[in-house]
C-alpha positions as CSV (number, residue, x, y, z in Angstrom):
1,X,-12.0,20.0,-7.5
2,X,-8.6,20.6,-9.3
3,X,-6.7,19.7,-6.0
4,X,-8.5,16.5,-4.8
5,X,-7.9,14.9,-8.2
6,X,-4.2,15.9,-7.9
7,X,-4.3,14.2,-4.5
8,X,-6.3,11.0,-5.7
9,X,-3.7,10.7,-8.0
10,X,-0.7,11.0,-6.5
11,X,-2.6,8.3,-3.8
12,X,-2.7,6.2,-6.7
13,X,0.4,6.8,-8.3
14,X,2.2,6.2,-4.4
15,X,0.3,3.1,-4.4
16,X,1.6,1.4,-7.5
17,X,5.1,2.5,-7.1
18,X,4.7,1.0,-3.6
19,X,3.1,-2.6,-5.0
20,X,6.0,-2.6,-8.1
21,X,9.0,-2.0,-5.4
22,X,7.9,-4.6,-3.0
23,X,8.4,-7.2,-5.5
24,X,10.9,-6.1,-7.5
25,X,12.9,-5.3,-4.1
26,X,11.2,-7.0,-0.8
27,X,12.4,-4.9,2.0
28,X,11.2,-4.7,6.0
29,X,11.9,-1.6,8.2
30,X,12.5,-2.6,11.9
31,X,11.1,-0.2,14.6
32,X,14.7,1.1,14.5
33,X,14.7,2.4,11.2
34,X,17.3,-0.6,10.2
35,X,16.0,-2.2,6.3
36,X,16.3,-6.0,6.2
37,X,16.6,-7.5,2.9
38,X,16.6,-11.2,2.6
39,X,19.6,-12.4,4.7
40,X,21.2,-8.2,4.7
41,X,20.7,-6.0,7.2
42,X,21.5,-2.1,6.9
43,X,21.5,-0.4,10.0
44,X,22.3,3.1,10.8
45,X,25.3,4.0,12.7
46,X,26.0,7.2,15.1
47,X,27.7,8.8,12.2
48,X,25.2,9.0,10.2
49,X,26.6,6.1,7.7
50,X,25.1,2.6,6.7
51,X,26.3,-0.5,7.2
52,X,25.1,-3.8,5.7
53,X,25.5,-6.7,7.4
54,X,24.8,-10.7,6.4
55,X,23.2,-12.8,8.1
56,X,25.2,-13.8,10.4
57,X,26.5,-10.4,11.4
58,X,29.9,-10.0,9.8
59,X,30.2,-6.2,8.1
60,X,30.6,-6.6,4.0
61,X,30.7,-2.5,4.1
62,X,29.5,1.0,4.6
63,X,27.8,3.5,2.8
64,X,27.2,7.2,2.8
65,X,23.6,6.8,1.4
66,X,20.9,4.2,2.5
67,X,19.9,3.7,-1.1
68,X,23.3,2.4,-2.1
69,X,23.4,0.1,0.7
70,X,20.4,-1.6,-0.3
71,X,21.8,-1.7,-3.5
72,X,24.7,-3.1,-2.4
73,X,22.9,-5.7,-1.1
74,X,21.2,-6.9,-3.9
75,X,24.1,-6.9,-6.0
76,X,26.3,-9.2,-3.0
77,X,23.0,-11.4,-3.1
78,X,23.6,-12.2,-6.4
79,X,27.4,-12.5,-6.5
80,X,27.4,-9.5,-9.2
81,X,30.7,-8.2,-7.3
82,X,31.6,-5.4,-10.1
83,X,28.3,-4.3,-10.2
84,X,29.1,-4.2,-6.0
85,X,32.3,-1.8,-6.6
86,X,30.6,0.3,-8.7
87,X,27.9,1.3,-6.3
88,X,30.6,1.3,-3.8
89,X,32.6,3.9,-6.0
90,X,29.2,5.9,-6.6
91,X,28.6,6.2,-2.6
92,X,32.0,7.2,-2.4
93,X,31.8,10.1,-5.3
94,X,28.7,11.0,-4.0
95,X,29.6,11.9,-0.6
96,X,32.9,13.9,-2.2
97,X,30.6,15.7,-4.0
98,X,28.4,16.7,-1.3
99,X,31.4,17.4,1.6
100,X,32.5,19.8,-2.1
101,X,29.2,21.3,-1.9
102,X,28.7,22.0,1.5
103,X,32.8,23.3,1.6
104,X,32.2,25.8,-1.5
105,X,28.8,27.0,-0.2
106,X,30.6,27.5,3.8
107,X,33.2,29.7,1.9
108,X,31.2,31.8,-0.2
C-alpha cells in the first residue's frame, strides 16, 4: 500500500513539475531528439555536443550539455549576453571537470 502511494505521488509530483516547466520554458522535441525553443534550435551533433541554432540557421554556439544550450537560448532570446558567457563558461568548466574525472578514475 506503502509503494503505490509513493508511485501516485511521484505521478503527481512529475506532473506539476512538467505543467510549471512548460510555461516557464516552452520547449518541443522533434522525432530527432533536436529541442526547439521559440526561434532556437539545439540539435545534437555526431560528437556528442549541442549546438543552438536561430532561426535562420546560423550557429550562435556549442555546448557540452543540452541543459546549458537551452539555457543559452533563453538568455540570447532576451539579449542578457553576460548571463550568455556565464553559461558558456559553466559548460566549459563542466566538461573540464568531467574529461578530470574520467582522466583520474582511468589512472587509478
Amino acid at each position: 500500500m506503502k509503494k503505490f502511494k509513493k508511485t501516485k505521488l511521484l505521478k503527481e509530483l512529475a506532473q506539476q513539475f512538467e505543467v510549471e516547466l512548460n510555461s516557464s520554458l516552452p520547449i518541443a522535441i522533434t522525432n530527432n531528439g533536436s529541442i526547439l525553443y521559440k526561434n532556437y534550435y539545439i540539435k545534437k551533433e555526431a560528437n556528442q555536443s549541442y549546438s543552438l541554432y536561430n532561426q535562420a540557421k546560423d550557429l550562435i554556439g556549442n555546448f557540452f550539455l543540452r541543459s546549458c544550450a537551452l539555457i543559452a537560448a533563453k538568455s540570447w532570446d532576451s539579449a542578457n549576453m553576460r548571463k550568455f558567457n556565464e553559461i558558456r563558461e559553466l559548460d566549459v568548466r563542466s566538461e573540464e571537470h568531467t574529461f578530470e574525472l574520467q582522466s583520474h578514475s582511468f589512472i587509478s
